[in-house]
C-alpha positions in Angstrom: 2.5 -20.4 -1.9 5.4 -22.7 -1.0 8.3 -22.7 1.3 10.5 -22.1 -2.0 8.0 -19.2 -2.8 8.8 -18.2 0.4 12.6 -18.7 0.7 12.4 -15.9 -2.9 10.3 -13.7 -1.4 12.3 -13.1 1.8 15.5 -13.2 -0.7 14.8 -11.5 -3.6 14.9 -7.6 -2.4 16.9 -5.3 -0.4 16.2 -5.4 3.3 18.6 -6.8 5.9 20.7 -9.5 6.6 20.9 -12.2 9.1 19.7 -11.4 12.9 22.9 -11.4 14.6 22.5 -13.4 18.3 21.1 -13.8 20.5 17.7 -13.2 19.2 15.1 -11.4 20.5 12.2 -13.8 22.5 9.5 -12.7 20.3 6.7 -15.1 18.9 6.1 -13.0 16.0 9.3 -14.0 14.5 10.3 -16.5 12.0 12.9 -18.5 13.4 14.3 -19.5 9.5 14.0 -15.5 8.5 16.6 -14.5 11.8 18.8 -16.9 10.9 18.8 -15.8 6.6 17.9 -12.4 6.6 15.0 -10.8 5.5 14.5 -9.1 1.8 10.9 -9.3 1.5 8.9 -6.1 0.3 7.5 -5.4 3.5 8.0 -2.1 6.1 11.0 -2.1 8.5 8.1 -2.6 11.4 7.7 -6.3 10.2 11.6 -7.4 9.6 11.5 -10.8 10.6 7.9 -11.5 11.4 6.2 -14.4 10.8 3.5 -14.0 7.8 0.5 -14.8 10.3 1.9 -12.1 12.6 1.6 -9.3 9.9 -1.9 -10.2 9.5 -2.8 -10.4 12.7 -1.5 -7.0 13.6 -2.9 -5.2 10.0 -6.3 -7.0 10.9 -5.9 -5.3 14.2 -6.1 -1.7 12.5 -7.5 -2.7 8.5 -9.3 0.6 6.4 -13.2 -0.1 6.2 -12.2 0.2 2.7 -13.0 -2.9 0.2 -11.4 -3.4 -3.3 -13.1 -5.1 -6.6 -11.5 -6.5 -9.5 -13.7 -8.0 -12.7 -11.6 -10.6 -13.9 -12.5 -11.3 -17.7 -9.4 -11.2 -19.3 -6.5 -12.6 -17.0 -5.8 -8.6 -16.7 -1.9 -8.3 -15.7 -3.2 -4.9 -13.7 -4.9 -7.1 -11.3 -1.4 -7.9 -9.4 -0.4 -3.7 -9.4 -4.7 -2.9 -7.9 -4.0 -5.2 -5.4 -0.5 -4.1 -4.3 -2.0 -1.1 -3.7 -4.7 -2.1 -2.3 -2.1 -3.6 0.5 -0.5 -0.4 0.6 -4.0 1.4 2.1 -4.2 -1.7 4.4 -7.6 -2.5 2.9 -10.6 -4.8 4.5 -11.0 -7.1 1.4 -10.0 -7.8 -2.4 -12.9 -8.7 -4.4 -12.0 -10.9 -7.8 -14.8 -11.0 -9.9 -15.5 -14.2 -12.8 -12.5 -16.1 -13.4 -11.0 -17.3 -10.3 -7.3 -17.5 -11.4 -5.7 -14.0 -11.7 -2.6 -12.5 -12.5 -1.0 -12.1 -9.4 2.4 -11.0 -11.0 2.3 -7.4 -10.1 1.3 -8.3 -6.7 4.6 -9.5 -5.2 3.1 -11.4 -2.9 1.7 -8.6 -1.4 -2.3 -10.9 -1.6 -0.5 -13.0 1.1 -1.1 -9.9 3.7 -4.4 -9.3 2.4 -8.2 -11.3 2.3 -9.0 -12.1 -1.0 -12.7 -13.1 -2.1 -13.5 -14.9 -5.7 -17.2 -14.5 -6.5 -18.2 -16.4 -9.5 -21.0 -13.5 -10.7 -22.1 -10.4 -9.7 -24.9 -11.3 -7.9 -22.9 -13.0 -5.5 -20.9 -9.8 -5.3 -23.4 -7.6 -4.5 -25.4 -9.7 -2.0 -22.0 -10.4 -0.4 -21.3 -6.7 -0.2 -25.5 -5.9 0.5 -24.9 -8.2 4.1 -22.0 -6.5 4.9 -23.8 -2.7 4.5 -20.4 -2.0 2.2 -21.7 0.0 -0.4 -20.0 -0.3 -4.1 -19.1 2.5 -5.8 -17.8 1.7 -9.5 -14.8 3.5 -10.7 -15.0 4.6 -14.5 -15.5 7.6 -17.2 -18.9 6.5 -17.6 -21.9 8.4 -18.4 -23.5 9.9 -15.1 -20.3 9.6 -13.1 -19.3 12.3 -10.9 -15.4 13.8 -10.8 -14.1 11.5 -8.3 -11.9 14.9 -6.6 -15.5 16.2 -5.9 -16.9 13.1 -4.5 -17.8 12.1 -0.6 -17.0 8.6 -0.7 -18.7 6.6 2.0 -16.2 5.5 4.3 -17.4 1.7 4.4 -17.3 1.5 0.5 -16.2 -0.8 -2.2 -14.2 0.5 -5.0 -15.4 -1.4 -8.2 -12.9 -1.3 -10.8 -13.0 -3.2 -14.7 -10.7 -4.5 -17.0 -8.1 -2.5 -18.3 -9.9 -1.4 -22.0 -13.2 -2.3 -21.8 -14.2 -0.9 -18.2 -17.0 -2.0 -15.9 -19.8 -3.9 -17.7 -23.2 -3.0 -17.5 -24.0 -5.8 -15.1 -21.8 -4.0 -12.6 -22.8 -0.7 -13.2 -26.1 -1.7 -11.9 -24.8 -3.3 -9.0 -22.7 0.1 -8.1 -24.6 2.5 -5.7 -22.7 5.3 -7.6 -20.0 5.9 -10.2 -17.1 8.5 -10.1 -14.6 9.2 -12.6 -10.9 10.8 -12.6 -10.8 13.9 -14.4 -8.4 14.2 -17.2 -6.8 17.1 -19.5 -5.2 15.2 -22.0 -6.0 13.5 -25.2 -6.4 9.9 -23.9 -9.8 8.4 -23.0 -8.9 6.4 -20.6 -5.6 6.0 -18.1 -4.1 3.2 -17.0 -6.1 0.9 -14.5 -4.0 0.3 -12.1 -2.8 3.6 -12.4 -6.5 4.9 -11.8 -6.9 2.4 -8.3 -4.0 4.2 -7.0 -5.5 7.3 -7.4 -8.7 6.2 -6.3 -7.3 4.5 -3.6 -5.5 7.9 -2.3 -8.2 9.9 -2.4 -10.6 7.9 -0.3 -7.5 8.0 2.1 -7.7 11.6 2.1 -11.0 11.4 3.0 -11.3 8.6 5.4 -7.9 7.3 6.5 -6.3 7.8 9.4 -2.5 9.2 9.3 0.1 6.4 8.4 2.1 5.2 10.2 6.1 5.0 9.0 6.8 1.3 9.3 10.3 2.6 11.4 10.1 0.3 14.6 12.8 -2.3 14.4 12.3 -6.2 15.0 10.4 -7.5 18.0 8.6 -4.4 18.3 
């Protein structure tokens, strides 16, 4: 990510205008966003704050929730899964085989996050078996349970394939347990990052603590 990445981020949205003076003392502040504005796709909480200051404060209270992507095809869904995954303030994104991914759907939203390539599925799994984070692969799979009737363990790590083909069998067997979304219509399958979302949510329901509303202003 550049600085002119960064200049478009912080420009490209709605959000706010120029801090008007004098500025507040606050270290958490980027100096270059008072004196432009602020348009990035972030909560009102972090107007103005520094990148390394959202982190640090969304490290300070992250989901024991992890996030994995397999990465065959250079899926475009891979940007909107880990959007969301930002949205449920999530421990880690997992991108599994290829290395480069599609981050347009992201909106830069992978800057706020920790993102981990692992080159095979081995690495995956002994990554996650260290860890005690178990993965639970998300698919329509035979022997997967409704995922609206599943106790998800709260330290878990949603395992999600490639839009059309799915999880592959490697990763299957890696997966401590599959769940499914339950569907009343005609299509097999729904979209994928559609189905994280919904995934995503309902571990939240389970697990997560009540959100917060982003409303505090600058410096706060």
């Amino acid at each position: 990510m550049t600085a002119d990445d960064d200049r478009q981020a912080a420009s490209a949205g709605p959000g706010v205008g120029p801090h008007p003076r004098p500025w507040p003392d606050d270290p958490r502040l980027d100096p270059d966003l008072l004196e432009h504005g602020d348009r990035r796709n972030v909560v009102d909480r972090y107007r103005y704050w520094r990148v390394e200051a959202i982190v640090a404060d969304l490290d300070s209270r992250r989901n024991p929730l992890h996030v994995a992507i397999q990465n065959w095809e250079h899926d475009f869904n891979i940007g909107s899964i880990v959007r969301t995954a930002n949205a449920f303030n999530v421990e880690g994104v997992h991108i599994l085989g290829r290395r480069r991914w599609n981050r347009r759907g992201a909106m830069v939203t992978d800057r706020y996050l920790h993102v981990h390539h692992h080159e095979s599925v081995a690495a995956f799994a002994g990554w996650l078996a260290e860890r005690a984070i178990v993965p639970i692969g998300v698919d329509n799979l035979p022997g997967s349970v409704p995922l609206e009737t599943a106790r998800l363990p709260q330290r878990c790590c949603l395992v999600f394939g490639a839009e059309g083909p799915g999880l592959t069998d490697e990763v299957v067997a890696a997966c401590q347990g599959l769940v499914a979304i339950s569907q009343h219509g005609s299509t097999r399958s729904i979209n994928a990052g559609a189905a994280a979302a919904i995934a995503l949510y309902q571990w939240g329901l389970q697990w997560a603590p009540p959100g917060r509303d982003g409303a505090a202003g600058p410096g706060r």
